[in-house]
C-alpha angles and dihedrals in degrees: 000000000000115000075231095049088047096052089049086062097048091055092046094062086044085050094054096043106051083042087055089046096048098045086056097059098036139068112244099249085046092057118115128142138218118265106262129176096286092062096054091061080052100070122110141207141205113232124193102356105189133147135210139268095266100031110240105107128061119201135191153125129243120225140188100254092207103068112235109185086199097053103107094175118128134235123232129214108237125204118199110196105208093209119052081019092229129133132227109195119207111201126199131061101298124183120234114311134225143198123220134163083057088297097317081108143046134185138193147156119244127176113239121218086265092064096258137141115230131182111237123212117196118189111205154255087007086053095227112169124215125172120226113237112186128097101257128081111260106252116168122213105216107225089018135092094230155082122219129181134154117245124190111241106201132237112288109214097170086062092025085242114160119233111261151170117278121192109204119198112195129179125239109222101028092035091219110140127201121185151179127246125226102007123161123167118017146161136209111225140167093047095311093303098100131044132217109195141147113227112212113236127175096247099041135333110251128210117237139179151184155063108028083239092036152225089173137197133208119241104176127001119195139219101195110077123255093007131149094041104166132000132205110225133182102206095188079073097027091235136108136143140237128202117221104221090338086286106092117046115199134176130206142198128204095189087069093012115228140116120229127197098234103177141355121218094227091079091068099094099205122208120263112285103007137114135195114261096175139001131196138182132237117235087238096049093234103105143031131213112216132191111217125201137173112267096206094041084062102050091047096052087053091055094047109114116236106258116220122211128240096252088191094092134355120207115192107205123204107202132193109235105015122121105268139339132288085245081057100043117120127178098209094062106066095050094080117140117248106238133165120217118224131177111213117186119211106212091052093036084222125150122204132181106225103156144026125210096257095067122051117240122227113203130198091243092185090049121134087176126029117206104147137014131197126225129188123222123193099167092104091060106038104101091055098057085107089065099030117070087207120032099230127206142194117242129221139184128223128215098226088192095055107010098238116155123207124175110235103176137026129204094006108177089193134049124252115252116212109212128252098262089041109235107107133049111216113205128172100219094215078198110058084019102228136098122259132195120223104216101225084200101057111018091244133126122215129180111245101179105059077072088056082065089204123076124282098198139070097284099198094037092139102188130102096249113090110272122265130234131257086240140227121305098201136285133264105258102253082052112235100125138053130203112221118186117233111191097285109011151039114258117203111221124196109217087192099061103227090117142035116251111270130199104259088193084052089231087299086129107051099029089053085041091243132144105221106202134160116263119230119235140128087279097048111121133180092208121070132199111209095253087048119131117204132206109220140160132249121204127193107216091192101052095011091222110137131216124202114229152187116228123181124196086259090069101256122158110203109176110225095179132344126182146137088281142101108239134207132180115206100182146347113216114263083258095052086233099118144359158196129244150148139219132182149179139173090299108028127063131223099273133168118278120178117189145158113277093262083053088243118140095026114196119199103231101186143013107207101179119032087161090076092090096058093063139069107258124179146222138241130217130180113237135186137199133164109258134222085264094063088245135117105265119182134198143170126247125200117202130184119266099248093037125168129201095205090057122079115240135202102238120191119200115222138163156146110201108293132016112148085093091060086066086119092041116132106215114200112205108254136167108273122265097174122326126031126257118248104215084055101055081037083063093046096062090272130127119211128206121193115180131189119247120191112187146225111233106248099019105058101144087057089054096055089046089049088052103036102039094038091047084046094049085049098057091045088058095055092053094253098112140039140215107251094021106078126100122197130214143186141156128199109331094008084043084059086049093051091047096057080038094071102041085066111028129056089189103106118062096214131001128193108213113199123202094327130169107241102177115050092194096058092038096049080048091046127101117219102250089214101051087020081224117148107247088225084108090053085058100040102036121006151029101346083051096200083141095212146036138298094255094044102052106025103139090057095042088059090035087055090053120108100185080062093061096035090125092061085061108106089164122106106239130215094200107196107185125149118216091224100054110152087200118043119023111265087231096063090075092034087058090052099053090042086057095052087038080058102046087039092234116142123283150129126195117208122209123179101198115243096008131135140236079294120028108236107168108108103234087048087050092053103046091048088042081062111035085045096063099036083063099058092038083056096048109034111024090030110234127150121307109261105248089240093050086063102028102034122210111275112208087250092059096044106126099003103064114033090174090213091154134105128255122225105243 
């Protein structure tokens, strides 16, 4: 017998006996159990939710949400019909499926038992099936009463004919196709009903349109062989150009239709000994970018032979001062071609270095006259990418008329973003901490947010690194004004000039304590006519509950839906009419919903997890004390569901930065993979705490003390939670934190430490074995928030170690550590339980052989699922000792022997 068949079993007789001993004390319509190992193998999920142009059909697949390689069961494709709210399933395993006929058709590929692939059609709604049977691929044209698809014709030796690309137009009802020979590049245009191509012909390629089924015209034919070979074409003006060799350049029009030479390469005077690598047109058509390179460097580097290494022996060398380290090293880095940007203009026929390959150029892509361009340059600040979390870089323009370069930011974290119409550069400066415009016009750079008078960057943004901005909303279509976030509302900014910036939102947000943001969907735009309506989000800080919005660019706020969820849109129908969506809280999953656009009429489309109802769930309330730190913390604290407040109650402490905003969080049981959840112990009689720390840069281990201890005294207080009855819990960065809990506090009675960092100074001195990139960012910027370097800071660095305190730890420890985590060292928790082996104090490590940072193999997940929570019940609700927590697990009995049950006391 398998140690995992044996365990099985052993659940299974658990199983039957609390069952036995429930059914004994409740009345049959008041049973429900506690969620146990097998329900969390009984969780679904929803995969690929979409609908269909119209709307009216909802399609999607149910999966198991905890992943089982040996579960062979297929998924079937489910179609919700909105309106008669039936269901057709498609079994199988069908490719990717797709609506026509304006959704009185579907269409999708499905391997036979044969191993073929067939083409599906589905009429609809009745859900009849017929194959097609024809050559060609089945490609629906929407509006038109075809299918065209290409189709290669071989090489005909017998007539000396060369293979080709055939188009073949069928239509739909009568089944006769008609096509066109030797087609290449082509475009659909005029709703489907009219066809833009170039036909391939030996001499020269032409260029041909009209009618889908003909008759067509030719617009350009060529002379030079195999040009053009592609074109670019807007069809909203009915123009577009094409290059010949990357040498003429024409543009066409299909309004008057006509086709115009606009510029020949051969103007362009190169400099000496340089060639062009790469050429690209404006939108306007009034400048190209060109990528120079040495002519003679690249046919050097052709005629280099390949080197081949001494495999005697291989020496990896760690120097000092060179660019990165060997665990960042990467060969095909350093084999980048060396390029130098230029900007010709045609009307001027003037040529102007503005970049060099080592920078990345950012273009005014909207631009009918280019006067400047930005580049951003991050060489100053290479070799310091190990101790920054984002590489900065200063940022430069470049005068495109007289190639004068001036450097306009230092340090920028994000990348400047020209506006629509081209004319202004927006840039958030991390240093000085406001947003700045670049005039494209005359090369200078004014703030446009201290007019704003509220903050434009991440207030409680609590890590070393600058503070990043809200961000930008989007932009007004012509594109003189930009909307920047604050921390509740939209600010109007007026790139011109002519007015001061003014509050779009009106204050709603920050006077109702509510964060307005853009919500992301398949409709979501950056860019916003005047008559545009936007749906955005509107978040409660206070209550966290959300409300889903309509906001014009008058500043209107219509509600569409508000509730104490969490909401999240997947797609609008192609005609904007309807849409799918979830929400979800502590009870309610995040189920299907289909509804009109406004969200009116919502229809509930599935129901995942009936099963939800047989078991003890639990509820979620927000809760707020005053801190150590004088200052407001909140928390959030998870009762069972038939909680009491006159019963005493195990409660386990738990948490990972922030939780207070996953109020509306919906949480499906799972086997564990670090931490436990906290619907699951919530179902087992615990209650779970889970309070916010927000940290001091250099003294992170006393913030979490000042937010933990001080959130766990406070229940106590209120007569939640007792002495002697409180468990403690952290995985990675908040493992770090347990683990500094316990060297100062006696208040919990156990504590279970994941994957922590234990020893400030040999993680701050580690290298992620993952990235292989050295930890010293995480310190200096980031998540571990010292703030400065080993050397600066080193008495806080000691005072923040926990493996240096470890004889001040009374409490018994659960270690969890993997020896092939990819991100702290394995030996970090293995230090940790050899100092309490030493000072003989309580403490197992657990090491699952060949796991991560998480452990994520199911058989992993289950035993620590289980042994998990064995340790808390022992400690802290007092049940039998686990066999393996006395015994331990000798390397004879791994695998063989689990130990899961119970010893007599």
């Amino acid at each position: 017998m398998t140690g995992e068949d044996k365990m099985n079993r052993i659940f299974m007789y658990i199983g039957v006996i609390v069952g036995l001993a429930l059914g004994a004390n409740l009345p049959v319509e008041a049973q429900k159990k506690s969620l146990d190992i097998e329900a969390c193998t009984l969780w679904k999920r929803i995969d690929a939710p979409d609908i269909s142009p119209t709307g009216r059909w909802v399609t999607y697949r149910i999966s198991l949400m905890e992943y089982n390689p040996d579960n062979r069961e297929e998924k079937p494709l489910h179609l919700f019909d909105s309106h008669t709210r039936k269901e057709i399933l498609l079994d199988g395993d069908i490719e990717r499926l797709e609506f026509y006929n304006k959704d009185q058709g579907a269409f999708y590929q499905q391997t036979d038992s044969g191993g073929v692939m067939k083409t599906i059609l589905l009429s609809l709604p009745s859900g009849m099936k017929t194959e097609w049977k024809h050559q060609e691929d089945f490609h629906p044209v929407e509006g038109t009463p075809y299918s065209i698809s290409v189709i290669n014709v071989p090489k005909d030796t017998t007539n000396h004919v060369p293979a080709f690309n055939r188009l073949v137009i069928r239509h739909l009802k009568t089944e006769v196709a008609f096509h066109i020979d030797s087609i290449g590049y082509h475009t659909l245009y005029d709703g489907g009903r009219s066809i833009l191509f170039i036909r391939k012909k030996s001499g020269g390629n032409e260029l041909c349109y009209g009618p889908l089924a003909g008759p067509y015209k030719t617009l350009y034919q060529s002379s030079i062989k195999k040009e053009p070979s592609s074109y670019s074409f807007n069809e909203k003006e009915m123009t577009g150009e094409f290059s010949i060799n990357d040498s003429l350049w024409y543009a066409f029009s299909l309004k008057k239709p006509g086709c115009n030479l606009f510029f020949d390469r051969k103007e362009i005077v190169l400099p000496d000994g340089m060639s062009i690598g790469r050429i690209d047109l404006s939108k306007s058509h009034n400048f190209l970018k060109l990528e120079l390179r040495g002519s003679q460097q690249i046919s050097r580097r052709r005629e280099e032979p390949e080197k081949k290494p001494d495999k005697s022996f291989e020496l990896e060398l760690w120097t000092w001062n060179e660019m990165e380290v060997p665990t960042l090293q990467r060969g095909g880095r350093y084999r980048q071609d060396k390029s130098v940007t230029y900007i010709y203009d045609i009307s001027s026929k003037k040529l102007t270095e503005v970049a060099s390959s080592t920078v990345d150029l950012l273009l005014p892509s909207g631009a009918e006259k280019l006067d400047y361009v930005l580049y951003t340059d991050e060489s100053p600040y290479k070799m310091q990418r190990e101790w920054l979390d984002q590489l900065p870089f200063d940022v430069y323009s470049v005068n495109v008329h007289t190639g004068v370069k001036q450097l306009i930011g230092r340090s920028y974290r994000t990348t400047p973003k020209w506006s629509v119409n081209g004319k202004w550069a927006v840039m958030y400066d991390p240093i000085a901490q406001v947003w700045n415009k670049f005039d494209g016009a005359t090369g200078k750079v004014v703030n446009i947010s201290d007019a704003i008078g509220y903050p434009m960057f991440v207030e409680s943004y609590d890590q070393p690194a600058p503070a990043p901005a809200y961000g930008i909303a989007g932009w007004t279509a012509d594109g003189n004004h930009v909307f920047l976030y604050d921390a509740y509302d939209w600010w109007k900014v007026d790139l011109t000039g002519e007015r001061q910036p003014e509050c779009l939102t009106k204050g709603y947000g920050r006077k109702h304590g509510k964060s307005i943001r853009k919500m992301t969907s398949n409709i979501d735009k950056d860019v916003f006519q005047k008559d545009e309506t936007v749906i955005v989000s509107l978040w409660d800080k206070n209550t966290m509950d959300e409300g889903v919005y309509q906001l014009d660019m008058k500043g209107r706020l219509k509600k569409l839906m508000e509730g104490p969820y969490t909401y999240n849109i997947y797609r609008f129908s192609d005609n904007h009419k309807y849409c799918v969506w979830n929400r979800q809280n502590i009870t309610e999953f995040r189920d299907l919903w289909w509804s009109k656009a406004d969200f009116s009429n919502p229809v509930r489309v599935t129901n995942v997890n009936p099963q939800q109802a047989d078991y003890k769930w639990g509820t979620v309330k927000l809760v707020k004390w005053t801190n150590y730190e004088n200052k407001e913390n909140k928390g959030l604290l998870y009762l069972p569901e038939d909680y009491d407040p006159q019963k005493e109650y195990p409660v386990l402490v738990q948490f990972y930065e922030t939780h207070s905003g996953e109020l509306n969080i919906y949480h499906a049981p799972l086997l564990s993979s670090a931490l436990g959840d906290p619907v699951y112990f919530a179902s087992n009689g615990y209650i779970v705490f889970m309070p916010d720390v927000h940290f001091t840069v250099g003294t992170p281990g006393q913030s979490c003390y000042d937010a933990v201890v001080s959130g766990t005294k406070y229940l106590i207080e209120q007569g939640i939670a007792h002495p002697g009855k409180i468990g403690l819990q952290g995985h990675s960065w908040s493992g770090y934190q347990t683990s500094y809990l316990v060297t100062k506090t006696d208040i919990f009675t156990c504590a279970n430490i994941a994957a922590p960092i234990t020893d400030m100074v040999t993680g701050y001195l580690g290298i992620r074995n993952g990235s292989g990139l050295p930890r010293y960012f995480m310190y200096e910027e980031t998540q571990s928030r010292m703030g400065k370097t080993l050397w600066e800071a080193k008495d806080k660095y000691l005072a923040s170690s926990a493996i240096l305190e470890a004889d001040k730890i009374h409490t018994p420890l659960l270690i969890l550590h993997n020896d092939e985590d990819e991100a702290v060292a394995y030996e970090q928790g293995r230090a940790l339980y050899l100092a309490m082996r030493r000072l003989q104090r309580p403490a197992w490590l657990l090491n699952y052989k060949g796991e991560g940072h998480f452990v994520m193999g199911r058989g992993a997940q289950k035993d620590w699922t289980i042994r998990m929570m064995q340790f808390f019940d022992y400690y802290l609700k007092g049940t039998k000792e686990p066999r393996w927590m006395k015994e331990g697990i000798h390397l004879r009995e791994r695998g063989i022997d689990q130990k899961y049950d119970l010893l007599e006391k």
